[in-house]
Backbone bond lengths (Angstrom), bond angles and torsions (degrees), N, CA, C in turn:
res aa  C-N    CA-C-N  psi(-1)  N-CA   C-N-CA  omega(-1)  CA-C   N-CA-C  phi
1 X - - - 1.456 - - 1.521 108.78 -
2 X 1.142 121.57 154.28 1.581 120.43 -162.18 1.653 109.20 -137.77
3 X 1.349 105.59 21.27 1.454 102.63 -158.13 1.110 140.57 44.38
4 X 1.572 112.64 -173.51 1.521 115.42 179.47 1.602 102.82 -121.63
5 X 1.737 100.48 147.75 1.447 96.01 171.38 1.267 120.99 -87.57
6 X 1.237 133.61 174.17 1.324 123.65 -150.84 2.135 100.98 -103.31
7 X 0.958 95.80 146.83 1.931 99.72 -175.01 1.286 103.28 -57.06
8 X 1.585 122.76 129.95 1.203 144.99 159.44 1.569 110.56 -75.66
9 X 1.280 109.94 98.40 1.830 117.78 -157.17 1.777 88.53 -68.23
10 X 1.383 124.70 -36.24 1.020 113.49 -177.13 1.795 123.10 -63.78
11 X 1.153 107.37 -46.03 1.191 103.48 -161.66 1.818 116.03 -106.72
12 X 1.470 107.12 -26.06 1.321 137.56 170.90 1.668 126.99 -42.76
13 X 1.468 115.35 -39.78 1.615 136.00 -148.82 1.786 76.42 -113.79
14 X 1.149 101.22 145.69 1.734 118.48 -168.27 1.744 92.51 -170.75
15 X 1.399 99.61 137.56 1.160 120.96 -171.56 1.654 93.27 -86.43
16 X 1.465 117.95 121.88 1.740 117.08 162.47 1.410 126.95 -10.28
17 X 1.192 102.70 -63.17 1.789 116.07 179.23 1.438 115.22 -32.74
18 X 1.637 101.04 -68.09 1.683 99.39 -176.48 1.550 112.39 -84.27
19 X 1.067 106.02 13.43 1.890 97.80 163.70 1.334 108.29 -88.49
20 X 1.458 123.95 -42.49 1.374 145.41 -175.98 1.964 90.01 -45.42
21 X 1.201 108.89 -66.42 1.706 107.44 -172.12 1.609 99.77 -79.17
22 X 1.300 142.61 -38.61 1.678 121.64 -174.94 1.260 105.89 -116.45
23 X 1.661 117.04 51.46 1.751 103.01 179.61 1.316 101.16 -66.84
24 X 1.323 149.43 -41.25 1.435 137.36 164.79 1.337 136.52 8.22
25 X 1.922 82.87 -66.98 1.113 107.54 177.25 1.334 123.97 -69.74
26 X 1.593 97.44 -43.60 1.966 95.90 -172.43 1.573 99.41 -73.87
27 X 1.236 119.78 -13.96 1.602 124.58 -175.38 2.144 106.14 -58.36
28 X 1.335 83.44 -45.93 1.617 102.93 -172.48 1.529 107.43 -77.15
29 X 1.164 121.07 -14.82 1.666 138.75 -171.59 1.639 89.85 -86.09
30 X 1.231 124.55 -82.96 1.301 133.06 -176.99 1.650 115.82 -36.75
31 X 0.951 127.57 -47.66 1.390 140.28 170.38 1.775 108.00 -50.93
32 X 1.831 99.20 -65.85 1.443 99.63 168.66 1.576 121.54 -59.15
33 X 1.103 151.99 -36.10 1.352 157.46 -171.26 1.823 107.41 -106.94
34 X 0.816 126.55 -31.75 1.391 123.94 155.03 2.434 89.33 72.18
35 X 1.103 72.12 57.23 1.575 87.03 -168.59 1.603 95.19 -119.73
36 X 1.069 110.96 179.16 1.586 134.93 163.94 1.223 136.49 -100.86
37 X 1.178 169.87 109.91 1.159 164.52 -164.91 1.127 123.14 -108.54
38 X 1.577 124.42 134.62 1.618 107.82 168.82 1.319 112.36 -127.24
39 X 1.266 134.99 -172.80 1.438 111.19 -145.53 1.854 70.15 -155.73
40 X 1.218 116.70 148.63 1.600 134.41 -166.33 2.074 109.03 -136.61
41 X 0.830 83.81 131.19 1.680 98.51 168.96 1.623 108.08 -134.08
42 X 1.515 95.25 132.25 1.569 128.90 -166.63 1.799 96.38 28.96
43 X 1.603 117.18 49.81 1.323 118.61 153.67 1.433 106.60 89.53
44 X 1.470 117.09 15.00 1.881 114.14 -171.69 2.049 87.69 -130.08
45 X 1.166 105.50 148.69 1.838 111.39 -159.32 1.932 73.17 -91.84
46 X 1.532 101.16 130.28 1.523 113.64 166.63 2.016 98.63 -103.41
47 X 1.272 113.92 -45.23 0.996 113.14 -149.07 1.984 121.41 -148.56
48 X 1.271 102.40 100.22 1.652 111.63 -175.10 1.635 114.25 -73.13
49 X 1.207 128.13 113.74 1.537 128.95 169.16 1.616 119.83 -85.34
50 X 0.948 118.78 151.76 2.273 104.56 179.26 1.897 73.35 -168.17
51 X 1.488 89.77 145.01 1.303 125.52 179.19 1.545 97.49 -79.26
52 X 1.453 99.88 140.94 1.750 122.95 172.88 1.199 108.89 -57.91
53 X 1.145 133.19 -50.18 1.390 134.70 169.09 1.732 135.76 -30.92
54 X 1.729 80.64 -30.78 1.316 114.53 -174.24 2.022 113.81 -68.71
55 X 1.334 94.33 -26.44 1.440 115.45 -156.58 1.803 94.19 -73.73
């Protein structure tokens, strides 16, 4: 196991909406940065994503 890296508050936290239209993209983000993501509705974190790879 290799751990997890820790959330980049800056760049990491993505509002639902635009994942919904470029998950692709954040799909390909996560892989490259081997980071975590969490995903926010009206500004409160519903939901954290981390790549399988990660595991």
């Amino acid at each position: 196991m290799r751990g997890i890296a820790p959330l980049d508050m800056a760049n990491d936290i993505q509002s639902l909406t635009p994942f919904r239209r470029r998950s692709g993209d954040f799909m390909k983000q996560l892989k490259k940065t081997q980071r975590p993501g969490a995903f926010t509705v009206q500004g409160k974190a519903v939901a954290i994503a981390q790549g399988a790879d990660c595991l």
